[in-house]
DRENSEZA-9404 format. One line per 10 residues: number of its first residue (from 1); their letters; for each residue x, y, z of N, C-alpha, C, CB. Coordinates in steps of 0.2 Angstrom, whole numbers. Glycine has a CB too. Example, Ala and Ser with C-alpha at 12.3 -4.5 7.8 and 13.67 -1.06 7.14 Angstrom:
BEGIN
1	as	66 -28 39 62 -22 39 66 -16 39 57 -22 45; 64 -11 35 68 -5 36 64 0 39 70 -3 29 $
//
This chain:
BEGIN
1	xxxxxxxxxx	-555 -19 23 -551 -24 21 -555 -29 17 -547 -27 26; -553 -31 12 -555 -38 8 -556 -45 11 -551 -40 4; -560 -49 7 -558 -57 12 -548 -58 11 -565 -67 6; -549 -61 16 -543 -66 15 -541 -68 9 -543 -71 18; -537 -67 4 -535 -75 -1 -531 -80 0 -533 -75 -8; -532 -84 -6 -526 -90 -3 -521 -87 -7 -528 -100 -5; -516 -92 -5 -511 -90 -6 -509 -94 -12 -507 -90 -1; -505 -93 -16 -505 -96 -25 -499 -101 -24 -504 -89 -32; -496 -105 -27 -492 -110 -27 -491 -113 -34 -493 -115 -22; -484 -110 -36 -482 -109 -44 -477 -116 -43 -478 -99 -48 $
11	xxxxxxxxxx	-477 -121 -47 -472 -126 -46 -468 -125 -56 -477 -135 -44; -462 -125 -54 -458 -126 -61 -453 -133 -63 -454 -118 -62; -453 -136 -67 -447 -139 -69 -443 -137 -74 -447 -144 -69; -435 -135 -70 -430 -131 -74 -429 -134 -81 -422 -131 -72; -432 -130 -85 -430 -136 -94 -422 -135 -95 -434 -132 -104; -421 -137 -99 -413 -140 -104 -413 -133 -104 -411 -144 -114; -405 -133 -104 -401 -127 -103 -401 -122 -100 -400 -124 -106; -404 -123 -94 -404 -117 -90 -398 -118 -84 -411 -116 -87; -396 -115 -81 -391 -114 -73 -390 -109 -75 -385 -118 -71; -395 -107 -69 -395 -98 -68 -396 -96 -61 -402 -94 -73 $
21	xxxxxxxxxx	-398 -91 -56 -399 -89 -50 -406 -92 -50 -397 -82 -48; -407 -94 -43 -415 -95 -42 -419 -89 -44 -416 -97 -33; -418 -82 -43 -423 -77 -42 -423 -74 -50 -420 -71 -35; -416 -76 -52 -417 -74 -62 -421 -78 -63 -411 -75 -69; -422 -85 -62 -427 -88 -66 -435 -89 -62 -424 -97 -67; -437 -89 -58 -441 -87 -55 -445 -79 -59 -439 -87 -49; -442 -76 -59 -442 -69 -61 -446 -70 -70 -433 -64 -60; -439 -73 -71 -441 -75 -80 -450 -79 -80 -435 -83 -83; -451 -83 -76 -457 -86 -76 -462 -84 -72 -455 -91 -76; -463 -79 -68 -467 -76 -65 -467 -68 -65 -467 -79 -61 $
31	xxxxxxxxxx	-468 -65 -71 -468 -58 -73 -471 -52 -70 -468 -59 -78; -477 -58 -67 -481 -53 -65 -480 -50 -57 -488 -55 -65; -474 -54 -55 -473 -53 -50 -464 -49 -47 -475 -61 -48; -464 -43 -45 -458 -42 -46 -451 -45 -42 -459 -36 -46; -447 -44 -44 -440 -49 -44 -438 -46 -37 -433 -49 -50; -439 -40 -35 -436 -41 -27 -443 -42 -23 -430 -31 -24; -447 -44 -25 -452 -47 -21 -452 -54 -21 -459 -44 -24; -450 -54 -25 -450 -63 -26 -441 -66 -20 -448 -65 -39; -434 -60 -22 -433 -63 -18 -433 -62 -11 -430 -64 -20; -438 -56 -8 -439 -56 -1 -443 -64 -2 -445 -48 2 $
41	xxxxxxxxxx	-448 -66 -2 -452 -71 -5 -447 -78 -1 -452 -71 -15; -441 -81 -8 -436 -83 -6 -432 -83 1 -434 -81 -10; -431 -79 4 -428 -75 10 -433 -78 16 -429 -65 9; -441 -77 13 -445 -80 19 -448 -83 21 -447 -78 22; -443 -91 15 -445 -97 15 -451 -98 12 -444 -98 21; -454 -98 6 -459 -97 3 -457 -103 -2 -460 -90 0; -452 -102 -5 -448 -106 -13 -442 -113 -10 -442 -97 -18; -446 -120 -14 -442 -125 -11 -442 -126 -21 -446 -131 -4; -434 -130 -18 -428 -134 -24 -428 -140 -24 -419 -132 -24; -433 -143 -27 -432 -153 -27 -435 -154 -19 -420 -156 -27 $
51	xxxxxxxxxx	-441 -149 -17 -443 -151 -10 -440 -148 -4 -443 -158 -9; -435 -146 -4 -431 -143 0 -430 -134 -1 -424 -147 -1; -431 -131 5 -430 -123 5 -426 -122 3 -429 -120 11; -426 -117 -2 -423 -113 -4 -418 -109 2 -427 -109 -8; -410 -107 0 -408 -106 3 -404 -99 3 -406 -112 3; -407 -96 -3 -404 -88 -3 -406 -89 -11 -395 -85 0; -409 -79 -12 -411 -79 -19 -405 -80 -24 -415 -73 -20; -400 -82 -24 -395 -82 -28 -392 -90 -28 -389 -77 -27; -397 -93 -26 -394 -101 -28 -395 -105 -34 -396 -105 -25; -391 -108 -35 -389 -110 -44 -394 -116 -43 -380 -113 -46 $
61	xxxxxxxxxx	-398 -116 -49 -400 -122 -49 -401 -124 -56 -406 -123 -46; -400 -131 -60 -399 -135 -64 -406 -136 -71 -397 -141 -60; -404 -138 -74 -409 -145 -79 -413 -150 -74 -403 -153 -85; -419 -149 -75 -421 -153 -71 -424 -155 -65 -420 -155 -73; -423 -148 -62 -424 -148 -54 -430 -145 -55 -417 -142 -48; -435 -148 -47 -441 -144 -46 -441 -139 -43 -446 -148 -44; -445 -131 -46 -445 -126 -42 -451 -125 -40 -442 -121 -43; -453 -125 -34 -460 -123 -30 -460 -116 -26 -461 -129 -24; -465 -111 -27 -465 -104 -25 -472 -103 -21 -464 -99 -32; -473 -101 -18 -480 -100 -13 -479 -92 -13 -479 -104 -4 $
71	xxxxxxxxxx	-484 -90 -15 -485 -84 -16 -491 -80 -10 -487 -83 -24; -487 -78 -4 -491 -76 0 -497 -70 -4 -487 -73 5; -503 -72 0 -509 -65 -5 -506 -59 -3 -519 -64 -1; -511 -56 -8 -509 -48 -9 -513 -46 -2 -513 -43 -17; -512 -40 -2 -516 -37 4 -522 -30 0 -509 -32 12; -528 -32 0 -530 -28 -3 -533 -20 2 -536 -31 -6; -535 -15 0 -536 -11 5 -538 -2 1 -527 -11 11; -543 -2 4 -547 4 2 -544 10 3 -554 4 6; -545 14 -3 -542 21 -1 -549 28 -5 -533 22 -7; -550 30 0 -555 34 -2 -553 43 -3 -560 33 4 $
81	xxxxxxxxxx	-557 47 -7 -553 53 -7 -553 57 -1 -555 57 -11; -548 60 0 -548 65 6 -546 74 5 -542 61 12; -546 79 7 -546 84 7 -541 85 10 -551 88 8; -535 86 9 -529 86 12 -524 89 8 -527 80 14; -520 94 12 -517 100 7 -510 97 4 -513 108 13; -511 100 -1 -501 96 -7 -500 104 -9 -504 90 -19; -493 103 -7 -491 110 -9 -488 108 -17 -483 113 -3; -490 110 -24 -491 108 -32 -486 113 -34 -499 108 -35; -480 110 -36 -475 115 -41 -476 114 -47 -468 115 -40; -477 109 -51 -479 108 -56 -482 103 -57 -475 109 -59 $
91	xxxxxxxxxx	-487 104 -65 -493 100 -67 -496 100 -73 -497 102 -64; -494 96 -79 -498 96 -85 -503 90 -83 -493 95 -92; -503 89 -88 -508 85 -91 -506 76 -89 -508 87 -101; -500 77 -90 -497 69 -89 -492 68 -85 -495 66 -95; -492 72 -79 -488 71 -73 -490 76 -66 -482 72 -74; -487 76 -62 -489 80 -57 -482 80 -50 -497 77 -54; -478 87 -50 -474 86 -45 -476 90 -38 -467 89 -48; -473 85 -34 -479 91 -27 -471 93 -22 -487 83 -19; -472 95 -20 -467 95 -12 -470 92 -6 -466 102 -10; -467 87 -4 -471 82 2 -470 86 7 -469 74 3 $
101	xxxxxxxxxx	-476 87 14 -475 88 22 -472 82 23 -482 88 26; -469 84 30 -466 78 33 -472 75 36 -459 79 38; -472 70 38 -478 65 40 -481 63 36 -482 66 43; -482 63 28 -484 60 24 -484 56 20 -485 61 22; -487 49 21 -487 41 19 -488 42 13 -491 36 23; -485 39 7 -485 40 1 -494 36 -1 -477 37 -3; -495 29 1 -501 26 -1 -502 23 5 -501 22 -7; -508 19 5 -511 16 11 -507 10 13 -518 15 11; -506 9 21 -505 3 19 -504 0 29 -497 2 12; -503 -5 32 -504 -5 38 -501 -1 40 -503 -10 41 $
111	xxxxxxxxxx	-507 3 47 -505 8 53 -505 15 48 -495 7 56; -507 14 39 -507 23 38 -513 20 34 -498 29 34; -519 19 37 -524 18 30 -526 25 27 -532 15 32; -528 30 32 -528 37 28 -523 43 30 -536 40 28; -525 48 27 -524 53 25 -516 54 21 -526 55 30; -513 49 19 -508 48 14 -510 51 7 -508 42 13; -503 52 3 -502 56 -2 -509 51 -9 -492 57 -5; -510 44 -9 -514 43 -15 -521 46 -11 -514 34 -19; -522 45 -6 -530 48 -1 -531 54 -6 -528 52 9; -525 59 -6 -526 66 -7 -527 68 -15 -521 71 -4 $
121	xxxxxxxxxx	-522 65 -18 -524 63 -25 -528 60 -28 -521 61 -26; -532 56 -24 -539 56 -25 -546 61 -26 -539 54 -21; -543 64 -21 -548 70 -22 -547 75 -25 -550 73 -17; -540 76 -27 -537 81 -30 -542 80 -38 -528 80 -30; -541 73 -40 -542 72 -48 -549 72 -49 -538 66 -51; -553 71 -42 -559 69 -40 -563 62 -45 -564 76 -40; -559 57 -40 -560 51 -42 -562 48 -36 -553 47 -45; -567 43 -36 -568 39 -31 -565 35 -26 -569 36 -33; -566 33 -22 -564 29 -18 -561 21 -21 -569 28 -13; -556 20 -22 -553 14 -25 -548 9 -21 -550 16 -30 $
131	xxxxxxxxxx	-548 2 -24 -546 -2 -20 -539 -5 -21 -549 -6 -21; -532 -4 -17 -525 -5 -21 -523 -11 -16 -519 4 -21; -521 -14 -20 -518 -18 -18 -509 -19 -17 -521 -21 -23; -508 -22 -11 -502 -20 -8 -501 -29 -9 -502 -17 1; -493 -29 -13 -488 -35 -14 -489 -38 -8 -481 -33 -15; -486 -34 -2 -488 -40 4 -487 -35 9 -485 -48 5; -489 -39 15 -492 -34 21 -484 -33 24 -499 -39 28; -481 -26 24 -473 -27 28 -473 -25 36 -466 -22 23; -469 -27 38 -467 -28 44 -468 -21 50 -461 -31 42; -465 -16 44 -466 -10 47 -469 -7 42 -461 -7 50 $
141	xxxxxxxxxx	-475 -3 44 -477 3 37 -471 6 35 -482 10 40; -466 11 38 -465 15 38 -457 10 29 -462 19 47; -457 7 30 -454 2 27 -457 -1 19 -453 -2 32; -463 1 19 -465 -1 12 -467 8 8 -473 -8 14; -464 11 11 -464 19 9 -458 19 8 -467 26 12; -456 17 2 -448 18 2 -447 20 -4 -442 11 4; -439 23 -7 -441 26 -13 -436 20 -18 -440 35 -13; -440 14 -19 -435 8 -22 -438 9 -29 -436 -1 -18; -434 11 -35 -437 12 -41 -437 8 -46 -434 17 -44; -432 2 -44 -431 -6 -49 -437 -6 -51 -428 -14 -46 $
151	xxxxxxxxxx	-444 -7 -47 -449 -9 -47 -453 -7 -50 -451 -11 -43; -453 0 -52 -460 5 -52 -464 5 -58 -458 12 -52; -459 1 -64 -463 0 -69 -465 -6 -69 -460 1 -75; -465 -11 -68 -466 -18 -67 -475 -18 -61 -456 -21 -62; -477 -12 -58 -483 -10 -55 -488 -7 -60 -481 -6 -50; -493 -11 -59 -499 -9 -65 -501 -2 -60 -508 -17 -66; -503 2 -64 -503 9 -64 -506 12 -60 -504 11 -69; -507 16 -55 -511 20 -53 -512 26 -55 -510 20 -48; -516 25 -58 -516 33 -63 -522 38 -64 -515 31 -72; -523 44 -64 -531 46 -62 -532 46 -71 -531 56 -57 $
161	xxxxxxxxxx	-528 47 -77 -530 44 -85 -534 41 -85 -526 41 -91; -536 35 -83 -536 27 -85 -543 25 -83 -530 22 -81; -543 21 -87 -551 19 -87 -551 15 -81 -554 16 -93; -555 18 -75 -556 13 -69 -560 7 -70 -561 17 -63; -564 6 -76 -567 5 -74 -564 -4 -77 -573 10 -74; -557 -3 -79 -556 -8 -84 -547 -11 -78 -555 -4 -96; -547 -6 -72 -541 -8 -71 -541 -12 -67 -537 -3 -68; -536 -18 -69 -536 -24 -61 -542 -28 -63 -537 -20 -52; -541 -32 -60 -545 -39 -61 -548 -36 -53 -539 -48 -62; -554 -40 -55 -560 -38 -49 -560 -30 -48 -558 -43 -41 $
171	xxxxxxxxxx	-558 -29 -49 -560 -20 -47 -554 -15 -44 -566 -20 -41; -548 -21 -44 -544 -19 -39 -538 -17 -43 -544 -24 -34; -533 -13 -41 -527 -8 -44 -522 -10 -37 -530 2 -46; -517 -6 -41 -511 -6 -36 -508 1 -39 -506 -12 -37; -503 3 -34 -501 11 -36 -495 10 -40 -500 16 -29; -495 14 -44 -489 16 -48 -487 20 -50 -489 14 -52; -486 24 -41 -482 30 -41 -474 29 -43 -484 31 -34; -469 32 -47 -466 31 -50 -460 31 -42 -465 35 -56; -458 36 -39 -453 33 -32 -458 35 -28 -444 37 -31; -454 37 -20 -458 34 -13 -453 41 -10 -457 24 -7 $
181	xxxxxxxxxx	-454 44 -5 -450 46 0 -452 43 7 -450 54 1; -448 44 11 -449 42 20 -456 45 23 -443 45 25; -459 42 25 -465 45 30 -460 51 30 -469 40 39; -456 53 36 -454 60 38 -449 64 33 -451 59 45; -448 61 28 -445 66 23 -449 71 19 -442 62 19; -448 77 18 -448 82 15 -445 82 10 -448 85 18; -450 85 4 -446 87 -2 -451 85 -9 -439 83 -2; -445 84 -15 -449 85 -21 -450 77 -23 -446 90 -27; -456 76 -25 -458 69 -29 -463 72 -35 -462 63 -23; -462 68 -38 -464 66 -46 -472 61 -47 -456 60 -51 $
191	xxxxxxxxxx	-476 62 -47 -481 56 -50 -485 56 -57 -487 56 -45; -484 51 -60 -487 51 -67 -496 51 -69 -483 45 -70; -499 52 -72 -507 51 -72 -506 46 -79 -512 60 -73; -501 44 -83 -503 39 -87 -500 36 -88 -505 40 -92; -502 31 -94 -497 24 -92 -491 26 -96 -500 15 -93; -490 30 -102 -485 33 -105 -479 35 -102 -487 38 -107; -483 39 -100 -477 44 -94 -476 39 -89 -481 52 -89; -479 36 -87 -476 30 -79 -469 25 -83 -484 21 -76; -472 23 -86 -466 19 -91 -458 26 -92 -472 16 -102; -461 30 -95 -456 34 -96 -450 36 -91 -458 39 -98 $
201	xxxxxxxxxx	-455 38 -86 -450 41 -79 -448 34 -74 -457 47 -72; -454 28 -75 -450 22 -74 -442 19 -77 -454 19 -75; -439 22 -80 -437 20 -85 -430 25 -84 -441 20 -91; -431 30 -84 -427 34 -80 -424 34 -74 -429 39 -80; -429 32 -70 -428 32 -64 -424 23 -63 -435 34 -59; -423 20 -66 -421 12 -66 -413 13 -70 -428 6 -71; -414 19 -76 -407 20 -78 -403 24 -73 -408 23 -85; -405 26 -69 -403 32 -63 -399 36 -67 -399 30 -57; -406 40 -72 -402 47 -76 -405 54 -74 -404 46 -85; -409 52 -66 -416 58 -62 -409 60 -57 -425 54 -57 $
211	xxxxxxxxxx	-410 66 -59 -408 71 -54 -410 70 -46 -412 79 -57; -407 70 -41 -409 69 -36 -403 71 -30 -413 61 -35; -407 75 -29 -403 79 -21 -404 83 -17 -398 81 -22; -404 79 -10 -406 79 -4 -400 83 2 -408 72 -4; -404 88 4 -400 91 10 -403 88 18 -399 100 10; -396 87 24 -398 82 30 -393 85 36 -395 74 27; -396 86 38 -391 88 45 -390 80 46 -395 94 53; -381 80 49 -380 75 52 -377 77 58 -377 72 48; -375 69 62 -371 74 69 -364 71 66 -374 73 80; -360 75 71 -353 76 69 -353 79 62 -349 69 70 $
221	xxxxxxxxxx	-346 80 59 -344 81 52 -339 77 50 -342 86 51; -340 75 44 -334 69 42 -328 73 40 -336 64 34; -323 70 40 -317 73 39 -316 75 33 -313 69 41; -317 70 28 -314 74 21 -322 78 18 -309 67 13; -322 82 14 -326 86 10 -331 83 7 -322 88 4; -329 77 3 -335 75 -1 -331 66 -1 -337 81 -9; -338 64 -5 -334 54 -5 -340 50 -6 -331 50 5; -340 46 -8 -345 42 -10 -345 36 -5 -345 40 -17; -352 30 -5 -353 25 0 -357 20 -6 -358 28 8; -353 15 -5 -356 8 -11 -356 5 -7 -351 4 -17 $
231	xxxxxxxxxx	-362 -1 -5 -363 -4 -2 -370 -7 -5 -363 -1 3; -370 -13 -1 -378 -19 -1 -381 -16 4 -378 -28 1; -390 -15 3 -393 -12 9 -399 -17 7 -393 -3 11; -400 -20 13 -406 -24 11 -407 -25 21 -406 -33 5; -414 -30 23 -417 -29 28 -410 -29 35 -423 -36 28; -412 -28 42 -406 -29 46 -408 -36 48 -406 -24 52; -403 -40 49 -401 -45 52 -406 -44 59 -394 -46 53; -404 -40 64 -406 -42 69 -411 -40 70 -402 -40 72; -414 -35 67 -419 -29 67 -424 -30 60 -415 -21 67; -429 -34 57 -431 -34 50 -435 -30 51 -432 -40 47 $
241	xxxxxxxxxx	-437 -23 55 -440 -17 55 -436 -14 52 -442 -14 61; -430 -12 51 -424 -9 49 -419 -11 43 -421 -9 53; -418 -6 38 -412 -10 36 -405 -8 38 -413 -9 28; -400 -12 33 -393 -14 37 -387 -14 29 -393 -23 42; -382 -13 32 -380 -10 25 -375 -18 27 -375 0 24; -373 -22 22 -370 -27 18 -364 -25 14 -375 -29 15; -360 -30 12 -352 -29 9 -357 -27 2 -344 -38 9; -353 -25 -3 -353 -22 -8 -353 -29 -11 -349 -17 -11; -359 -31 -16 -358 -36 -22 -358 -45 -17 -348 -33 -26; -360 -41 -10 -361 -48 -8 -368 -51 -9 -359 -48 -2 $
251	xxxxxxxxxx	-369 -58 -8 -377 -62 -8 -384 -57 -7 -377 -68 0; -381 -53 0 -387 -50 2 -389 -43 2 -387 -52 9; -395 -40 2 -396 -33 1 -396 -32 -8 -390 -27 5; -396 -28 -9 -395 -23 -16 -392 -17 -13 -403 -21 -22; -388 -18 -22 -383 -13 -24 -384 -5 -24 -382 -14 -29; -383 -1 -19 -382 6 -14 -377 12 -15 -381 4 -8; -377 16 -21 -374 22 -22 -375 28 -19 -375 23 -27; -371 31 -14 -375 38 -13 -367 42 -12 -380 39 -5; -366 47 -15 -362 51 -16 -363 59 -11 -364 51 -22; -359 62 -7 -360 68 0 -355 69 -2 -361 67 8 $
261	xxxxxxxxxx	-358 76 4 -352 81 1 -353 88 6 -352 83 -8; -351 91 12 -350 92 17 -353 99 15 -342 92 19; -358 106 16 -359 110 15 -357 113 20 -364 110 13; -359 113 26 -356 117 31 -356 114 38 -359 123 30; -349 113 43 -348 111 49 -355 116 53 -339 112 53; -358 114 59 -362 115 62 -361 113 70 -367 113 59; -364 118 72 -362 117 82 -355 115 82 -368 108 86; -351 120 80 -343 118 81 -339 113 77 -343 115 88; -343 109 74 -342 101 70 -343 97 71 -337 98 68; -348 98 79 -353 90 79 -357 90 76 -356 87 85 $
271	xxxxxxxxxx	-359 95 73 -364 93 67 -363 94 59 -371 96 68; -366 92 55 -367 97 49 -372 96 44 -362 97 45; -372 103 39 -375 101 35 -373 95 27 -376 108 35; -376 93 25 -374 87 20 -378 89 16 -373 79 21; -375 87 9 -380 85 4 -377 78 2 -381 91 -3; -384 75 -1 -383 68 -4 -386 68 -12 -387 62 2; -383 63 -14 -385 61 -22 -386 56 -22 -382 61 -27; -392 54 -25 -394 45 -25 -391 45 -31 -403 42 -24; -390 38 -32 -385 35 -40 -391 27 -41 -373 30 -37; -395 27 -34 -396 22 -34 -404 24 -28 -390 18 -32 $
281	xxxxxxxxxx	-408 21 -28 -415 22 -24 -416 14 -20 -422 23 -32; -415 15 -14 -415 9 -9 -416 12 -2 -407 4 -8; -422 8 -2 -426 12 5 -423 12 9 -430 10 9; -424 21 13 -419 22 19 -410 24 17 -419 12 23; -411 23 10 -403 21 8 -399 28 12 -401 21 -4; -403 32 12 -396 41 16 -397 38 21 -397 52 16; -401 38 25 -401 35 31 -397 32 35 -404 33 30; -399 25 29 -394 19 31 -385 22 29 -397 12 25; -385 24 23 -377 28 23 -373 32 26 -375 31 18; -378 39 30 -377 41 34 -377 38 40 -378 45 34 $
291	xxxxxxxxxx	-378 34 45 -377 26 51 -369 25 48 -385 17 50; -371 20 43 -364 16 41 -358 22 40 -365 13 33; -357 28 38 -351 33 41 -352 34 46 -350 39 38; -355 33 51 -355 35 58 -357 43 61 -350 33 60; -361 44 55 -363 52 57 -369 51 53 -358 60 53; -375 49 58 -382 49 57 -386 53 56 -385 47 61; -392 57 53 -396 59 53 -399 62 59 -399 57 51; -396 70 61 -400 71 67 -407 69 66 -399 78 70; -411 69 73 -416 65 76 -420 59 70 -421 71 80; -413 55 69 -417 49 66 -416 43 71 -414 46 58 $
301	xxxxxxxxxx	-422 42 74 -420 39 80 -422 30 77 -426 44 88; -421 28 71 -421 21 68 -415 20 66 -424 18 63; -413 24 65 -405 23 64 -398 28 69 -405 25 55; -401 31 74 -396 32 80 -394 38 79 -391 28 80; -398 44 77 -396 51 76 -401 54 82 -397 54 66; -405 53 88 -410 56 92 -407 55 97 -417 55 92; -410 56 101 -409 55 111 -404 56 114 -409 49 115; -402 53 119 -396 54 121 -390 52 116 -396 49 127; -391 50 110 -385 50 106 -383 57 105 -386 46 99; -388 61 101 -388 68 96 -387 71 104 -397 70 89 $
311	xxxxxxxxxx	-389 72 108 -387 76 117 -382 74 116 -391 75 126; -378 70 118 -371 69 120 -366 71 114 -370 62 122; -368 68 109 -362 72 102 -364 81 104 -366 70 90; -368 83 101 -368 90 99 -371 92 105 -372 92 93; -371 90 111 -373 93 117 -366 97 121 -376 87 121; -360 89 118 -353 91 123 -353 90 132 -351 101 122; -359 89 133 -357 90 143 -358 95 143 -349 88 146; -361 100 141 -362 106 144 -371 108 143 -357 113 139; -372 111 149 -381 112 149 -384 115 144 -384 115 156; -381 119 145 -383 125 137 -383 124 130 -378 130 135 $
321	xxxxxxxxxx	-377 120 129 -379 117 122 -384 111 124 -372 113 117; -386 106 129 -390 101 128 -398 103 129 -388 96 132; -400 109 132 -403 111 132 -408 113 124 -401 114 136; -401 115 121 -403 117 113 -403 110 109 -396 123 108; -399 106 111 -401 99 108 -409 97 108 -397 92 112; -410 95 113 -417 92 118 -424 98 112 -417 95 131; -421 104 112 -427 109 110 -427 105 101 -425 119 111; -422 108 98 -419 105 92 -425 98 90 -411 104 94; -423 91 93 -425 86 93 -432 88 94 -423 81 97; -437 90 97 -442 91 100 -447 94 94 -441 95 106 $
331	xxxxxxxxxx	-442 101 92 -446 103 86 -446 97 77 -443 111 83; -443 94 79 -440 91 72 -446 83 73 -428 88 73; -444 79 77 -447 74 76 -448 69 71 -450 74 79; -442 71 68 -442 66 60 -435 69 58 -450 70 53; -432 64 54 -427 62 53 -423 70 48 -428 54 48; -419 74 50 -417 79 45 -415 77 40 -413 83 46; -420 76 36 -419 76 28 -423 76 22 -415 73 27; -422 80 16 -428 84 14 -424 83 6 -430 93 18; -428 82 2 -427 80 -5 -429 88 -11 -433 71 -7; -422 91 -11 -421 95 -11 -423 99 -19 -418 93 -9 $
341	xxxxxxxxxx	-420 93 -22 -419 95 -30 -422 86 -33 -406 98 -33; -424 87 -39 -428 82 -44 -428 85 -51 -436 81 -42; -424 82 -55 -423 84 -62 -424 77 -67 -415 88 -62; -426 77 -72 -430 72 -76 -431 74 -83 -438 71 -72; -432 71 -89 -434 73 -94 -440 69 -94 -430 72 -99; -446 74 -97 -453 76 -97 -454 69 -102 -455 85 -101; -458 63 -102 -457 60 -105 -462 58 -111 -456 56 -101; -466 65 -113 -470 65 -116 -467 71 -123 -475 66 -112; -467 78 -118 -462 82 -122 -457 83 -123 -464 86 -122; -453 78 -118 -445 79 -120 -440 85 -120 -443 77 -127 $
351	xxxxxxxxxx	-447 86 -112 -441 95 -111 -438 92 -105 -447 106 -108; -431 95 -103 -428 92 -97 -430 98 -90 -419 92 -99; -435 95 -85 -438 97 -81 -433 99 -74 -442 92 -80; -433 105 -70 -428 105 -66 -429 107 -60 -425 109 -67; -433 105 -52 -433 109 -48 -433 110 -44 -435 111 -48; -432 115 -38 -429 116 -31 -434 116 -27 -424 121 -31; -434 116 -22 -439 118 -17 -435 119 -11 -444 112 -16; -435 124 -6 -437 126 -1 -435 121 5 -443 127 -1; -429 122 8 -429 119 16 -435 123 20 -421 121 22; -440 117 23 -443 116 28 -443 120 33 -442 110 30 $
361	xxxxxxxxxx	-448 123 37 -446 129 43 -442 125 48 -454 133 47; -445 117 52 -442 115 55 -436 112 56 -444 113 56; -434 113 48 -427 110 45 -422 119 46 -428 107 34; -424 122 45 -420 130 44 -419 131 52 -426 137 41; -425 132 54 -426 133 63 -420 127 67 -436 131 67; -419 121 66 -415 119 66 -407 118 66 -417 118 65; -405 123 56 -400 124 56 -396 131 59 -401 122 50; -402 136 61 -401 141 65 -400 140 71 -404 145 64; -403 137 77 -401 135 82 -394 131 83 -405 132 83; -392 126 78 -386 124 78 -379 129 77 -387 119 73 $
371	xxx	-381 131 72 -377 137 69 -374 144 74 -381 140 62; -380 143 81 -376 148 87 -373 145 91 -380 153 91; -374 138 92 -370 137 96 -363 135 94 -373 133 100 $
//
């Protein structure tokens, strides 16, 4: 880890004509810094209006009001190459799609310094040990691996093209992997090697024109077929390890699309199988939308699909099925669910890219055990 820095403190006064939200103008005048960072920022009491705290990122302020921002330091932090297997479906020149293991932390960052996907990508491209810089240190690792795409272009690049030797001020980079999956999610992700292609698939991914769909055992099964869930999902109230889902279009969270749709009742119809579609990229977001319908992610035990929940639903009171629950959970230990399909136009040669990948043995083994009882 780096020395300490200080923390910076941007002071503005609103000119003529403005009245806008605190976090659009902030945003407008600090570019180097992205707008849902700025308003977690906001949120945790960083940014004062005329001397006085700000009071949520959507507060109006006028002509002539003073805005003060305190920009907590970055967190810098070493990533060195590591030898660590990537199952590689596809690969030119100016991108690279892998199929992730479950357990693997997209970049370093507290509680995961190695053996994460930029570790291995490291070595893969056989690049040095480099220094990436983390916006700010969050509360839970598992929570700054999220797959939130507003931002991804707005991140100076982590790219094995580029000239190290000119990236970042002092020596130091940051990743600019285009999206994230969950530490325990499985499936397909996209990384770009130049700043071409990052901008491009950024851009895509922000217009939410990327193919993306993910299959999930849940427990129970929802009544109708298929339906969509619109919601705000930003940090939990009670829990800020966790997110929480919020009214649609209200103050708090961002705006949350996911679309399901019932593939097959399981264990009788306390479980099933789902597929989901993101419309939208918000950490946790299936997660969190499957909690909010009340049919969780078996063994997602942050959001209330493991233990005695997932035993008692799909167990029924009987020893036999809870027996198969308890085994079930035991092999899984990560949340059922695996990002299935990723489709994208090639942002170089402008072919439209398409591909599937494979349920997981511990996801299959899973759905077979369900599927006898």
């Amino acid at each position: 880890m780096a020395a300490q820095q200080q923390e910076k403190v941007h002071t503005f006064t609103v000119p003529d004509g403005s009245q806008k939200r605190l976090d659009a103008f902030l945003s407008a005048n600090m570019q180097s810094t992205s707008r849902a960072r700025l308003q977690n920022i906001i949120k945790e009491g960083y940014v004062a209006v005329n001397g006085k705290p700000a009071s949520k990122a959507g507060q109006g302020i006028r002509q002539g009001d003073t805005v003060t921002c305190e920009v907590p330091p970055a967190v810098p932090i070493e990533a060195s190459p590591e030898d660590l297997p990537l199952e590689v479906v596809h690969e030119d020149n100016h991108l690279i799609v892998l199929n992730k293991a479950a357990g693997m932390v997209i970049h370093p960052g507290p509680g995961n310094y190695t053996g994460t996907l930029v570790n291995a990508l490291l070595h893969r491209f056989g690049m040095p040990a480099v220094r990436l810089e983390l916006e700010q240190e969050p509360e839970d690792p598992d929570l700054s691996d999220n797959d939130d795409h507003e931002d991804a272009g707005r991140l100076s690049a982590w790219l094995p093209n580029q000239d190290w030797n000119a990236s970042g001020q002092n020596g130091v980079i940051r990743p600019g992997i285009v999206h994230r999956l969950d530490k325990g999610t499985t499936g397909l992700l996209v990384v770009a090697k130049d700043a071409e292609t990052l901008t491009g698939l950024a851009a895509q991914f922000k217009a939410h024109t990327v193919e993306r769909v993910y299959q999930a055992i849940a427990l129970g099964c929802p009544k109708a077929a298929e339906g969509v869930v619109e919601t705000n999902i930003g940090r939990d109230i009670r829990d800020r390890k966790k997110m929480g889902v919020f009214p649609y279009m209200s103050s708090r969270g961002r705006h949350a699309v996911s679309t399901w749709r019932v593939l097959e009742p399981l264990a009788g119809g306390t479980a099933s199988l789902m597929q989901w579609q993101l419309k939208t990229g918000r950490t946790h977001q299936i997660r969190v939308h499957a909690k909010h319908m009340h049919h969780p992610l078996l063994s997602d035990e942050a959001y209330g699909g493991a233990g005695g929940t997932a035993v008692n639903v799909i167990g029924q009171g009987k020893s036999m099925r809870q027996a198969v629950v308890h085994a079930v959970l035991k092999a899984l230990q990560r949340p059922a669910l695996h990002a299935k399909t990723l489709g994208f136009i090639h942002p170089m040669t402008q072919e439209r890219l398409h591909f599937t990948s494979d349920l997981p043995d511990d996801f299959t083994a899973s759905l077979k055990s369900l599927r006898e009882l």
